[in-house]
mmCIF file of the N, C-alpha and C atoms, coordinates in Angstrom:
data_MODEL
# 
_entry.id   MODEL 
# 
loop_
_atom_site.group_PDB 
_atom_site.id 
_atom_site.type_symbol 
_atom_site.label_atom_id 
_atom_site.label_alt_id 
_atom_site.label_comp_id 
_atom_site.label_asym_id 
_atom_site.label_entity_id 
_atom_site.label_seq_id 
_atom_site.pdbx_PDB_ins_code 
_atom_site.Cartn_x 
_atom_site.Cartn_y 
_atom_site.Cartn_z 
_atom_site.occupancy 
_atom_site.B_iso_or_equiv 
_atom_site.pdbx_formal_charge 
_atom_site.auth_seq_id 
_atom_site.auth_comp_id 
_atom_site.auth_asym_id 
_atom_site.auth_atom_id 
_atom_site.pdbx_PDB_model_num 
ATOM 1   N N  . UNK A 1 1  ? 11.947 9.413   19.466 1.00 0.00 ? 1  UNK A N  1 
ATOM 2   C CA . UNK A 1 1  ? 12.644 8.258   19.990 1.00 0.00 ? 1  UNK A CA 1 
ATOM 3   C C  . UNK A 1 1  ? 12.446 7.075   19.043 1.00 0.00 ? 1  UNK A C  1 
ATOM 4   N N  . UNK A 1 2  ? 13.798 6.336   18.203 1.00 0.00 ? 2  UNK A N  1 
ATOM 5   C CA . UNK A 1 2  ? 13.292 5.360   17.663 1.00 0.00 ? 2  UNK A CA 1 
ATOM 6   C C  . UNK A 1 2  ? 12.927 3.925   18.372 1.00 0.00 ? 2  UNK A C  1 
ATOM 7   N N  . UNK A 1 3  ? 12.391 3.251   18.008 1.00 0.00 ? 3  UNK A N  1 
ATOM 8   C CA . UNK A 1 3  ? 12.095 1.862   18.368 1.00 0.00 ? 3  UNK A CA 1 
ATOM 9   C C  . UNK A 1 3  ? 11.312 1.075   17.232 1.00 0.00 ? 3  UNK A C  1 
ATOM 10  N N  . UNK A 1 4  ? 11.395 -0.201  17.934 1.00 0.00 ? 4  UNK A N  1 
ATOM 11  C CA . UNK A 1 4  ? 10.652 -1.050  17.249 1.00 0.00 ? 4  UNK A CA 1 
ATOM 12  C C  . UNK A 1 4  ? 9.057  -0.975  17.234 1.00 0.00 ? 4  UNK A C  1 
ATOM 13  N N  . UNK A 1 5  ? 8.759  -1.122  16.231 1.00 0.00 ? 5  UNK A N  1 
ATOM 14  C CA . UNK A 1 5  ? 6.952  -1.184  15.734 1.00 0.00 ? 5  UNK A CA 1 
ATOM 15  C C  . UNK A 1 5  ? 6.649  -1.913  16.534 1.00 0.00 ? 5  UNK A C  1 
ATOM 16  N N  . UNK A 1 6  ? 7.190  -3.261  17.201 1.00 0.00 ? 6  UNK A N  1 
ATOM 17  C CA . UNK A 1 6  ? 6.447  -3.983  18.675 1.00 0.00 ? 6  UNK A CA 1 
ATOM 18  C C  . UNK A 1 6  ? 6.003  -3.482  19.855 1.00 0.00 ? 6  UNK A C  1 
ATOM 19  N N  . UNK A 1 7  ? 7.399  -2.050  19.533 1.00 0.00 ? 7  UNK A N  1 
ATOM 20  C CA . UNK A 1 7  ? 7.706  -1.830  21.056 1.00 0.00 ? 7  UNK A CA 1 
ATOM 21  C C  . UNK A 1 7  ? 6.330  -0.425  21.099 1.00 0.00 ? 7  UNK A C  1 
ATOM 22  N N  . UNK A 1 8  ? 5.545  0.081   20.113 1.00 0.00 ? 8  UNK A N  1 
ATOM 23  C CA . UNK A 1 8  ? 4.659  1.274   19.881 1.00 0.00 ? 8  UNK A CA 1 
ATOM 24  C C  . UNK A 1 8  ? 3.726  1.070   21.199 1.00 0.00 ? 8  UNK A C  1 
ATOM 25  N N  . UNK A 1 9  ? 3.304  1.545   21.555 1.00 0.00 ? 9  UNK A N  1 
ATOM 26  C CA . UNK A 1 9  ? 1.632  1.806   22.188 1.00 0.00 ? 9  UNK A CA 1 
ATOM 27  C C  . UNK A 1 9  ? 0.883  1.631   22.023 1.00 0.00 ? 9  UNK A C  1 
ATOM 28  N N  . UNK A 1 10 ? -0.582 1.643   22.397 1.00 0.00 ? 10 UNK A N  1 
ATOM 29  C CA . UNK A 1 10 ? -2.263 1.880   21.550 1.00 0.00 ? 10 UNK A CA 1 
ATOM 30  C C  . UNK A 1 10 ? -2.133 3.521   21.538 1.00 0.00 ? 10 UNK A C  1 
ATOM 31  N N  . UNK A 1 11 ? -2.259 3.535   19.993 1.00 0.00 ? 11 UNK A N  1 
ATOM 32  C CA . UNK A 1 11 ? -2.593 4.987   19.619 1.00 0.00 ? 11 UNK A CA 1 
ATOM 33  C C  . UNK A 1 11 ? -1.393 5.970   19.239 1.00 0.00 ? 11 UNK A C  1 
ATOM 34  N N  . UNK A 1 12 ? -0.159 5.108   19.237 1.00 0.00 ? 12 UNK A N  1 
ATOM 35  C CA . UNK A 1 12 ? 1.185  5.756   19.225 1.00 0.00 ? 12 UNK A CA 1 
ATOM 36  C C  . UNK A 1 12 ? 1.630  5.946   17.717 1.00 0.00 ? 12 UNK A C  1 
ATOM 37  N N  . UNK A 1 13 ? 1.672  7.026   17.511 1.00 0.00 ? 13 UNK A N  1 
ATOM 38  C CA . UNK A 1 13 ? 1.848  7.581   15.983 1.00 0.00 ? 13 UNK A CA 1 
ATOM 39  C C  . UNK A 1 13 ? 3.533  7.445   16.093 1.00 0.00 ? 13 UNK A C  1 
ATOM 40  N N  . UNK A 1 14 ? 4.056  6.773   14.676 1.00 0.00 ? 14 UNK A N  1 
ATOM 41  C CA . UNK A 1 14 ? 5.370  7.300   13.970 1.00 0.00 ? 14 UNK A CA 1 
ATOM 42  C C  . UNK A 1 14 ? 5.771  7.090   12.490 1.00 0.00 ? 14 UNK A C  1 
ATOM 43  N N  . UNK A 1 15 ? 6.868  7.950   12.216 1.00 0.00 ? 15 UNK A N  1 
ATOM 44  C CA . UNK A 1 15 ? 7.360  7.874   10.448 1.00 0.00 ? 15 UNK A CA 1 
ATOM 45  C C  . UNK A 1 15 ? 8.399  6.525   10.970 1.00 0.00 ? 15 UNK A C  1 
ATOM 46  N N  . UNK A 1 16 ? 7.892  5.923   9.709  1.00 0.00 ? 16 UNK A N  1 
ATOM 47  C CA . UNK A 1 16 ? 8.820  4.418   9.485  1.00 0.00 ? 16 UNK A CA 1 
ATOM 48  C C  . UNK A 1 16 ? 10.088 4.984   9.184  1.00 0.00 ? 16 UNK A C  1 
ATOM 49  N N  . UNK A 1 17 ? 11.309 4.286   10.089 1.00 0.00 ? 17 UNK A N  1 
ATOM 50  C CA . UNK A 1 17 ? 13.088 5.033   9.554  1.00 0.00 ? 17 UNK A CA 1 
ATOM 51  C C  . UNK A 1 17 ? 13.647 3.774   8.970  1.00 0.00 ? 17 UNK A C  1 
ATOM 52  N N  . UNK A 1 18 ? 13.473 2.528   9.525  1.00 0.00 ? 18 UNK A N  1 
ATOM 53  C CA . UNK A 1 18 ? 14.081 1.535   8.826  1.00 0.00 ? 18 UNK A CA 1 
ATOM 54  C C  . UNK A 1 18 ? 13.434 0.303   8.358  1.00 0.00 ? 18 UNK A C  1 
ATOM 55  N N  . UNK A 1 19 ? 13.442 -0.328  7.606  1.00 0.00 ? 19 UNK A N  1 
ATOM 56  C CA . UNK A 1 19 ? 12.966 -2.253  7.119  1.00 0.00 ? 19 UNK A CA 1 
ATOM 57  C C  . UNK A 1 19 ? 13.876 -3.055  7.098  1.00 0.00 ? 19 UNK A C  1 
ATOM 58  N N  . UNK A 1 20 ? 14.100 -4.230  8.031  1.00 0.00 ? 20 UNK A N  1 
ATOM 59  C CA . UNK A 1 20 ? 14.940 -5.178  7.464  1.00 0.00 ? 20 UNK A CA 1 
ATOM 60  C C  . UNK A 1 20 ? 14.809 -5.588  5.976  1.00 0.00 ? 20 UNK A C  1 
ATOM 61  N N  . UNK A 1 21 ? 16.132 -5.329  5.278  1.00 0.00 ? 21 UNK A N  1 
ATOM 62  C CA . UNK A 1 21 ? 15.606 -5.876  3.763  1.00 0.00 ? 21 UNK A CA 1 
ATOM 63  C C  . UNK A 1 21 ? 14.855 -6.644  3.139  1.00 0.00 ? 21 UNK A C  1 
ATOM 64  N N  . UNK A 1 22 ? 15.290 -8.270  4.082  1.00 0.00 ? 22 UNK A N  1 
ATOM 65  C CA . UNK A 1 22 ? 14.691 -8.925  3.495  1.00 0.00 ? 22 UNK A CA 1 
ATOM 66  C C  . UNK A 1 22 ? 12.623 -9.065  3.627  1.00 0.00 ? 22 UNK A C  1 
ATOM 67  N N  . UNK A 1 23 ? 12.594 -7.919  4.177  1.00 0.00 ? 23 UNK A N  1 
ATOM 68  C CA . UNK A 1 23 ? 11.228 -7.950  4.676  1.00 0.00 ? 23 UNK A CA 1 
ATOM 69  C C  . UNK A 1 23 ? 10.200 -6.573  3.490  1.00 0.00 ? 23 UNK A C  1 
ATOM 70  N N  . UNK A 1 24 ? 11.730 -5.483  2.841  1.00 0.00 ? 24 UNK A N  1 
ATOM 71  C CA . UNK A 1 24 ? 10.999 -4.443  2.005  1.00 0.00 ? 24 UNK A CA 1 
ATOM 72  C C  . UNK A 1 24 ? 9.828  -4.806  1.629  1.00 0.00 ? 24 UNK A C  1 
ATOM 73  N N  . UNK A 1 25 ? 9.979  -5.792  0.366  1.00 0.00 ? 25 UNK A N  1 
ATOM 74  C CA . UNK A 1 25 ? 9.025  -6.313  -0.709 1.00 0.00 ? 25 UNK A CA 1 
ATOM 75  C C  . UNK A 1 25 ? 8.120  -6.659  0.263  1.00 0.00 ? 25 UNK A C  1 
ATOM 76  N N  . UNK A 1 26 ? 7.837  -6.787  0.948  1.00 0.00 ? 26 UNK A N  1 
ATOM 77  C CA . UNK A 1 26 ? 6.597  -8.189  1.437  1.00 0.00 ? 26 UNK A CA 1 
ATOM 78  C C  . UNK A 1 26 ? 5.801  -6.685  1.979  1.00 0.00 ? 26 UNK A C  1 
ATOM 79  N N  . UNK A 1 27 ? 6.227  -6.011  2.894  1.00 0.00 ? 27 UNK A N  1 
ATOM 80  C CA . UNK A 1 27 ? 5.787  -5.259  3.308  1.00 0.00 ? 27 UNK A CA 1 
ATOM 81  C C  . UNK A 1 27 ? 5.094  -3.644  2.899  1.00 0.00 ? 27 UNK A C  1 
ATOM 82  N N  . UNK A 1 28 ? 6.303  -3.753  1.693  1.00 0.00 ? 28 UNK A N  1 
ATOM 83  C CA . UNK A 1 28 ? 5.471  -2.545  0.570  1.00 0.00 ? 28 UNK A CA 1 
ATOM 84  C C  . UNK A 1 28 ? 3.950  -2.424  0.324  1.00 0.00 ? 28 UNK A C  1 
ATOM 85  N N  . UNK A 1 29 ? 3.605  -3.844  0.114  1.00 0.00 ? 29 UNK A N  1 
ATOM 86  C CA . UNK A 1 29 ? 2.468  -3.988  -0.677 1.00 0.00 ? 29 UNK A CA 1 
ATOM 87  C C  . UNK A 1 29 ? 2.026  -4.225  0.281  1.00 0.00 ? 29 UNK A C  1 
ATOM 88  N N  . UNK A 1 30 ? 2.141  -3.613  1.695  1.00 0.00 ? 30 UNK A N  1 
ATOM 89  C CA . UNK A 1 30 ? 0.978  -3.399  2.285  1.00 0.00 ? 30 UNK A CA 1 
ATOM 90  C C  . UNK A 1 30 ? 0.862  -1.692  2.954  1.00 0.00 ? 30 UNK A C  1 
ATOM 91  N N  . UNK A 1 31 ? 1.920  -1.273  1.904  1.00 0.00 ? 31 UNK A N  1 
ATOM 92  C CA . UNK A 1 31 ? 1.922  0.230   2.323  1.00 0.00 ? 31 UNK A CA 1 
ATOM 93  C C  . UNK A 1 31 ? 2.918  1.064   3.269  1.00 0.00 ? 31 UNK A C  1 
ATOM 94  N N  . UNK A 1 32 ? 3.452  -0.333  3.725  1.00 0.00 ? 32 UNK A N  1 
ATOM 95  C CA . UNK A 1 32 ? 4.690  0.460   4.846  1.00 0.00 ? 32 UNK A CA 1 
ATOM 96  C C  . UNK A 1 32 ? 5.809  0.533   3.989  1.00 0.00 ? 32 UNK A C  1 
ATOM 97  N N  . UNK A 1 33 ? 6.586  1.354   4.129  1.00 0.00 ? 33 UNK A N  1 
ATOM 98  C CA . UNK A 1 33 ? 7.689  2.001   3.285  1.00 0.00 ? 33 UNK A CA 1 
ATOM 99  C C  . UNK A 1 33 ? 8.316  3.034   4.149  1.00 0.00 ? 33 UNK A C  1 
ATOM 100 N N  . UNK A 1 34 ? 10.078 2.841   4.590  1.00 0.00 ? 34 UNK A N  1 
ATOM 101 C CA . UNK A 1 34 ? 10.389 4.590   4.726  1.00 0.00 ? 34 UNK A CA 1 
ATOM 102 C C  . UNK A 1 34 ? 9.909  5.183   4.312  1.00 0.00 ? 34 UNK A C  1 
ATOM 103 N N  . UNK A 1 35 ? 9.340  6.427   5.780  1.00 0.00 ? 35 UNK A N  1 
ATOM 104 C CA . UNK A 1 35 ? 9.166  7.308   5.771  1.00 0.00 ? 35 UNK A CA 1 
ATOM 105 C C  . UNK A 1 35 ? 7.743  7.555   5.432  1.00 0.00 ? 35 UNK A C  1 
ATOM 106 N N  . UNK A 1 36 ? 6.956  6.178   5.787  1.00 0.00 ? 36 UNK A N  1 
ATOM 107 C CA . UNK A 1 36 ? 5.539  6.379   5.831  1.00 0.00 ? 36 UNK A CA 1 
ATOM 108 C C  . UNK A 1 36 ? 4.780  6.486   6.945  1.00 0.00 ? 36 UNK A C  1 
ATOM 109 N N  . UNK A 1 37 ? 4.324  7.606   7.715  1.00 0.00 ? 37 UNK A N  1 
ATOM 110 C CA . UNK A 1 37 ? 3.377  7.676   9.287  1.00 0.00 ? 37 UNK A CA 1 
ATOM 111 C C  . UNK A 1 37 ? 2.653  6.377   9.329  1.00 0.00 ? 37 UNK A C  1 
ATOM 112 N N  . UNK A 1 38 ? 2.861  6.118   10.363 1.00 0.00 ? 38 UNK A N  1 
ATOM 113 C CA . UNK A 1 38 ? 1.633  4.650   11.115 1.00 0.00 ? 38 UNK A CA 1 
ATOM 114 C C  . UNK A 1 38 ? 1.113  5.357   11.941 1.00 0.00 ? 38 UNK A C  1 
ATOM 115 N N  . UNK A 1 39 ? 0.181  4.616   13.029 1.00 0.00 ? 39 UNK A N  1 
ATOM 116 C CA . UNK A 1 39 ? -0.281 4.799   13.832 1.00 0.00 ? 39 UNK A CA 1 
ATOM 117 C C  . UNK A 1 39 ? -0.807 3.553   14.684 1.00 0.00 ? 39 UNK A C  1 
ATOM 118 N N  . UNK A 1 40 ? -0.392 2.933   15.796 1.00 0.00 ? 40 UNK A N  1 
ATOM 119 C CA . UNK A 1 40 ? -0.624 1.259   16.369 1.00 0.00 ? 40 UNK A CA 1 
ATOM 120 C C  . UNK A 1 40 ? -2.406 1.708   16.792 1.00 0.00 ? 40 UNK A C  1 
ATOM 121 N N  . UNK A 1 41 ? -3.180 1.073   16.561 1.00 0.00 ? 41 UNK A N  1 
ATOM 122 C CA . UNK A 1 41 ? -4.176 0.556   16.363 1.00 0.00 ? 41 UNK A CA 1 
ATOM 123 C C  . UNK A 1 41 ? -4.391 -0.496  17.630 1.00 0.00 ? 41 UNK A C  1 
ATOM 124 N N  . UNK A 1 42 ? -4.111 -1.789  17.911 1.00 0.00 ? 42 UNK A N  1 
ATOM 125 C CA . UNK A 1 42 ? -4.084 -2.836  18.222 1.00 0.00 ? 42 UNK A CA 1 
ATOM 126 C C  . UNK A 1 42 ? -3.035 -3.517  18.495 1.00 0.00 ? 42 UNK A C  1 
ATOM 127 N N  . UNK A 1 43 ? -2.867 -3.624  19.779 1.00 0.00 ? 43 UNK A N  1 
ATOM 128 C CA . UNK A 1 43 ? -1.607 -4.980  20.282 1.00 0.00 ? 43 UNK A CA 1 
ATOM 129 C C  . UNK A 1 43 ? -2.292 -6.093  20.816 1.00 0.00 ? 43 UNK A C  1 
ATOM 130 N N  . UNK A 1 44 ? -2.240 -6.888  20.735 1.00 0.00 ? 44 UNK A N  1 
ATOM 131 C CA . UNK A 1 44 ? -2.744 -8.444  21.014 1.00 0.00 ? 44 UNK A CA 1 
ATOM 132 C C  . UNK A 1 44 ? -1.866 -8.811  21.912 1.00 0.00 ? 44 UNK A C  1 
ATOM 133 N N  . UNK A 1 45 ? -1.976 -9.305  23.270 1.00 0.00 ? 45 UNK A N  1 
ATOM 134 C CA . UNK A 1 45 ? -0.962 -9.511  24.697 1.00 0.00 ? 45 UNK A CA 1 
ATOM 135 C C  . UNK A 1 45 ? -0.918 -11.124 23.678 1.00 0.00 ? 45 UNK A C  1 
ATOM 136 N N  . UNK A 1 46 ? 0.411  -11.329 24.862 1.00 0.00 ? 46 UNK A N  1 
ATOM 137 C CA . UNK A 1 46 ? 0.898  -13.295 24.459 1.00 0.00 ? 46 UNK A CA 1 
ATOM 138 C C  . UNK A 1 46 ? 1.007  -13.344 22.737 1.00 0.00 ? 46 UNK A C  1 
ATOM 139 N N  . UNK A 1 47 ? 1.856  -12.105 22.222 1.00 0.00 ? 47 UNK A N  1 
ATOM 140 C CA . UNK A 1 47 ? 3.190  -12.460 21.269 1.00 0.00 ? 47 UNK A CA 1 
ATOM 141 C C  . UNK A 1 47 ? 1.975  -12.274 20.185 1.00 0.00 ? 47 UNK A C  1 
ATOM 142 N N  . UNK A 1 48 ? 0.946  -11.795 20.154 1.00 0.00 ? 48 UNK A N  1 
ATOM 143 C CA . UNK A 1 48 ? -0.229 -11.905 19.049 1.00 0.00 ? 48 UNK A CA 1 
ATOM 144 C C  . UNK A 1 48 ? 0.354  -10.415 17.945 1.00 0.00 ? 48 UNK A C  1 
ATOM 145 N N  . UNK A 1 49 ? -0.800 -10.182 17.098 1.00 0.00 ? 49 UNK A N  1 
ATOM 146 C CA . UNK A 1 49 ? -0.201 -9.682  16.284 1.00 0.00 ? 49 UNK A CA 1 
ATOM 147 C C  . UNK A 1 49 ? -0.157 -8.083  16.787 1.00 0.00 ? 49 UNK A C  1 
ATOM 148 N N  . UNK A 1 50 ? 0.121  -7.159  15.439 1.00 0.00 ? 50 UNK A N  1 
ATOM 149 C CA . UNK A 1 50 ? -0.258 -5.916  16.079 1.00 0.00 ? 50 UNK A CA 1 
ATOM 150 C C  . UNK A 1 50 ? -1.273 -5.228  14.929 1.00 0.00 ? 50 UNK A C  1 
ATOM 151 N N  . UNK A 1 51 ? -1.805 -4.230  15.299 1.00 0.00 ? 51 UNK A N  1 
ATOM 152 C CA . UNK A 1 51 ? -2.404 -3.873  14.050 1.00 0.00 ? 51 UNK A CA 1 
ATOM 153 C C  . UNK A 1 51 ? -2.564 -2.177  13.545 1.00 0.00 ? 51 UNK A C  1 
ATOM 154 N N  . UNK A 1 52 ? -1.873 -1.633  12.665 1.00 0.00 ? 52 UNK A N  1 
ATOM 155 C CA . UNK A 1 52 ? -1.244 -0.444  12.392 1.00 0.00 ? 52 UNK A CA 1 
ATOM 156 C C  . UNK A 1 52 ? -2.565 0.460   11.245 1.00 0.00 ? 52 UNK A C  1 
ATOM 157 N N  . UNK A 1 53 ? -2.373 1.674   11.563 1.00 0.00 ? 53 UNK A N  1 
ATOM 158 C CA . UNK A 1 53 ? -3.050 2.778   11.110 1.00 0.00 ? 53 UNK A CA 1 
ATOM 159 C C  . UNK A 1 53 ? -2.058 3.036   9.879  1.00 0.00 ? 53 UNK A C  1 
ATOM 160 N N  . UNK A 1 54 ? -2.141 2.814   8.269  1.00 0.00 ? 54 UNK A N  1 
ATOM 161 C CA . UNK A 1 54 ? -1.360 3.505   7.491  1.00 0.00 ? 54 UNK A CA 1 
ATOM 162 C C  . UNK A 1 54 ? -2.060 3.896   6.125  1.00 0.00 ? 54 UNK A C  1 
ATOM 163 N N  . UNK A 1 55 ? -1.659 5.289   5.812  1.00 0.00 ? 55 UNK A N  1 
ATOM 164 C CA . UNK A 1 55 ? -2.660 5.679   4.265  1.00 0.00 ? 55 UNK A CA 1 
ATOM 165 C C  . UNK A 1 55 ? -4.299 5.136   4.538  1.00 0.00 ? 55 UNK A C  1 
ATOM 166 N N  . UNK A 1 56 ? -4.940 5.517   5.741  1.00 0.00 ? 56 UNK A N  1 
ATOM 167 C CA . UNK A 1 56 ? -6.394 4.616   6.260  1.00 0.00 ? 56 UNK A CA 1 
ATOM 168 C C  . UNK A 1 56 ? -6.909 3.397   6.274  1.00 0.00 ? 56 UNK A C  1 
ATOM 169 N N  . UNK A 1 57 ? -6.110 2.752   5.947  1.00 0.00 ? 57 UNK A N  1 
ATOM 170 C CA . UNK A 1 57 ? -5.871 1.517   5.755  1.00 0.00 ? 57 UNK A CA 1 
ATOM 171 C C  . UNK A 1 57 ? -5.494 0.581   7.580  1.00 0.00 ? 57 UNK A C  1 
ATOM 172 N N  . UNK A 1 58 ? -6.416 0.217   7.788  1.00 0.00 ? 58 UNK A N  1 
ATOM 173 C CA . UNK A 1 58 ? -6.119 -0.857  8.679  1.00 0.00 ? 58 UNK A CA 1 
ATOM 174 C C  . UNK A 1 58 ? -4.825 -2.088  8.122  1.00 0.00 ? 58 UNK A C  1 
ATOM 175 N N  . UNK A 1 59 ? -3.668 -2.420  8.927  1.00 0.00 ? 59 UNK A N  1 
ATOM 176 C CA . UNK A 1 59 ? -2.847 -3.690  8.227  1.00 0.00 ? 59 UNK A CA 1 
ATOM 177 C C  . UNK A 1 59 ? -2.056 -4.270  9.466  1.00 0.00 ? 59 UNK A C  1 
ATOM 178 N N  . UNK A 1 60 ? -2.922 -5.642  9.379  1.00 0.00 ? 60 UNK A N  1 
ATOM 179 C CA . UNK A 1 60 ? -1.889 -6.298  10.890 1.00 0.00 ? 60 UNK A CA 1 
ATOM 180 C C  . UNK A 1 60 ? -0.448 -7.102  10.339 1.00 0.00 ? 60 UNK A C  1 
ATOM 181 N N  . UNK A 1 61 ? 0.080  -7.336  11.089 1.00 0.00 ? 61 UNK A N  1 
ATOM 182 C CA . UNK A 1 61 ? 1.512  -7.741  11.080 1.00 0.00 ? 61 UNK A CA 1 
ATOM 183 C C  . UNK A 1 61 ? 1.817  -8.783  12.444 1.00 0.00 ? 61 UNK A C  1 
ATOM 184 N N  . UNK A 1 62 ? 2.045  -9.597  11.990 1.00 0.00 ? 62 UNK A N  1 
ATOM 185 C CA . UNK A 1 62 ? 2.471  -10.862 13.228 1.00 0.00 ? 62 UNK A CA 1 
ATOM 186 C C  . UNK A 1 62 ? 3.834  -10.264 13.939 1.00 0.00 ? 62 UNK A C  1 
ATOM 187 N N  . UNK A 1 63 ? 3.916  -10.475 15.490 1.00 0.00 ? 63 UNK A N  1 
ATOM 188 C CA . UNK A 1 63 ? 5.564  -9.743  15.661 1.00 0.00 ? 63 UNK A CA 1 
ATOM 189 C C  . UNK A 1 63 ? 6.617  -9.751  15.533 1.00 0.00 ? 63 UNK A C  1 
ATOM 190 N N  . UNK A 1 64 ? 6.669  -10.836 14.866 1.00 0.00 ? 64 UNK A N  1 
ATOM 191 C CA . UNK A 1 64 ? 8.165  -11.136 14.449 1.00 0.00 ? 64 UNK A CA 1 
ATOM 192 C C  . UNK A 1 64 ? 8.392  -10.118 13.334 1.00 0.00 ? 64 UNK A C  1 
ATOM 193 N N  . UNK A 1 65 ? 7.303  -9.654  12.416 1.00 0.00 ? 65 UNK A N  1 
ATOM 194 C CA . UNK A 1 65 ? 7.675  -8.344  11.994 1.00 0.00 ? 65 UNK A CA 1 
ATOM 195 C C  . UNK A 1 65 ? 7.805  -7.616  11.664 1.00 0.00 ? 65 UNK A C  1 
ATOM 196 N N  . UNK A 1 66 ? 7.081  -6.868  12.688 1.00 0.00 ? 66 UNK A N  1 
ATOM 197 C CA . UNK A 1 66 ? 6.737  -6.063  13.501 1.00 0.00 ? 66 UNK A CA 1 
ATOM 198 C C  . UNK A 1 66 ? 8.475  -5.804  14.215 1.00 0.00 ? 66 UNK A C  1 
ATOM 199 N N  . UNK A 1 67 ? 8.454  -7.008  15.057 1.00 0.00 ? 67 UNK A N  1 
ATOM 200 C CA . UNK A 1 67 ? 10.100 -6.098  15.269 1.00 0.00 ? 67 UNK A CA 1 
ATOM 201 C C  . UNK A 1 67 ? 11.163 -6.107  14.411 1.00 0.00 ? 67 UNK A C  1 
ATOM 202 N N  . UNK A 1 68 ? 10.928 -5.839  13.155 1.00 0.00 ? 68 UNK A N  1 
ATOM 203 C CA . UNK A 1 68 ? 12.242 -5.908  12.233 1.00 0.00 ? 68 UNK A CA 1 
ATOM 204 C C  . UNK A 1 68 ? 11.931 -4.643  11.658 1.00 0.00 ? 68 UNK A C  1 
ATOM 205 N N  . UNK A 1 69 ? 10.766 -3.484  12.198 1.00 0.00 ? 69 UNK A N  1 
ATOM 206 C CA . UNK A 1 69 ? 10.439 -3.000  11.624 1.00 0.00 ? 69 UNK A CA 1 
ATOM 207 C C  . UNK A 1 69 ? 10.653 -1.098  12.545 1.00 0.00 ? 69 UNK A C  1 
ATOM 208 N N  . UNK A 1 70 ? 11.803 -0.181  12.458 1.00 0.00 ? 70 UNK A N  1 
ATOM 209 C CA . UNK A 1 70 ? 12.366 0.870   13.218 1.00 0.00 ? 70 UNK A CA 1 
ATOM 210 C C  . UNK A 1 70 ? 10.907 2.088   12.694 1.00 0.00 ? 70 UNK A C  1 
ATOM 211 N N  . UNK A 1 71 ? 11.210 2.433   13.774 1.00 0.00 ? 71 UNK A N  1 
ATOM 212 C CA . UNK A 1 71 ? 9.895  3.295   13.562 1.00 0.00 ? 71 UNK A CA 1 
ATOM 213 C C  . UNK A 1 71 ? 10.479 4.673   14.352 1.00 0.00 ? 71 UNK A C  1 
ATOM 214 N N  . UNK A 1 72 ? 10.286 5.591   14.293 1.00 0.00 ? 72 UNK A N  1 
ATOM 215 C CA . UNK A 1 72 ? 10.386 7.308   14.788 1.00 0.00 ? 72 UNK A CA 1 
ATOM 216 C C  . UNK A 1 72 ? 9.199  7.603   15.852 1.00 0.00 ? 72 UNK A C  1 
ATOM 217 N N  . UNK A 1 73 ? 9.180  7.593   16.569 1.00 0.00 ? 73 UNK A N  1 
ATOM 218 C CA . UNK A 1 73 ? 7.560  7.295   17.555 1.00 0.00 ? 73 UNK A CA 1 
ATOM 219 C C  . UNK A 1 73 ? 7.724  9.286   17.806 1.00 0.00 ? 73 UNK A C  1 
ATOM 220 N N  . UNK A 1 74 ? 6.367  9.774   17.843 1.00 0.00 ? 74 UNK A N  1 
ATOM 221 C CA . UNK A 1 74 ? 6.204  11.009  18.041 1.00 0.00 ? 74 UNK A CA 1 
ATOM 222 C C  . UNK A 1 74 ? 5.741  11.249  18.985 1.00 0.00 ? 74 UNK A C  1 
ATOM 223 N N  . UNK A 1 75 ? 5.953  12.309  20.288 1.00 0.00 ? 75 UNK A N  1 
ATOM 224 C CA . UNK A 1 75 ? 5.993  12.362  21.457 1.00 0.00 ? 75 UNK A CA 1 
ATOM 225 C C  . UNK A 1 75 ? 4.520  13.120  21.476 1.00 0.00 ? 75 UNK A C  1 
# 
């Protein structure tokens, strides 16, 4: 099921399907890229950040985006 990286769980694994463009670059260099597995880590209630499992790497992301960010969530 796709959705947004906001919309993940605690503990909810998926392969990244889309990036808003203007967000590629910024976000590369922290490892997210189509078609790279995450895993949500950490949601912070009241709009806080989130914080994602990728390549072992702990990497938080504020939600604004976070939701620009389509994800493949695995059941």
């Amino acid at each position: 099921m796709e959705k947004k990286l906001s919309e993940m769980t605690y503990g909810e694994e998926g392969i990244v399907k889309s990036i808003e463009e203007s967000l590629r670059n910024n976000v590369a260099g922290m490892g997210i890229r189509t078609g790279k597995k995450l895993k949500m880590v950490t949601k912070q209630p009241i709009k806080g950040p989130v914080v994602v499992l990728v390549d072992e790497s702990r990497t938080s992301l504020g939600l604004g985006i976070a939701d620009k960010i389509m994800v493949e969530a695995e059941k």
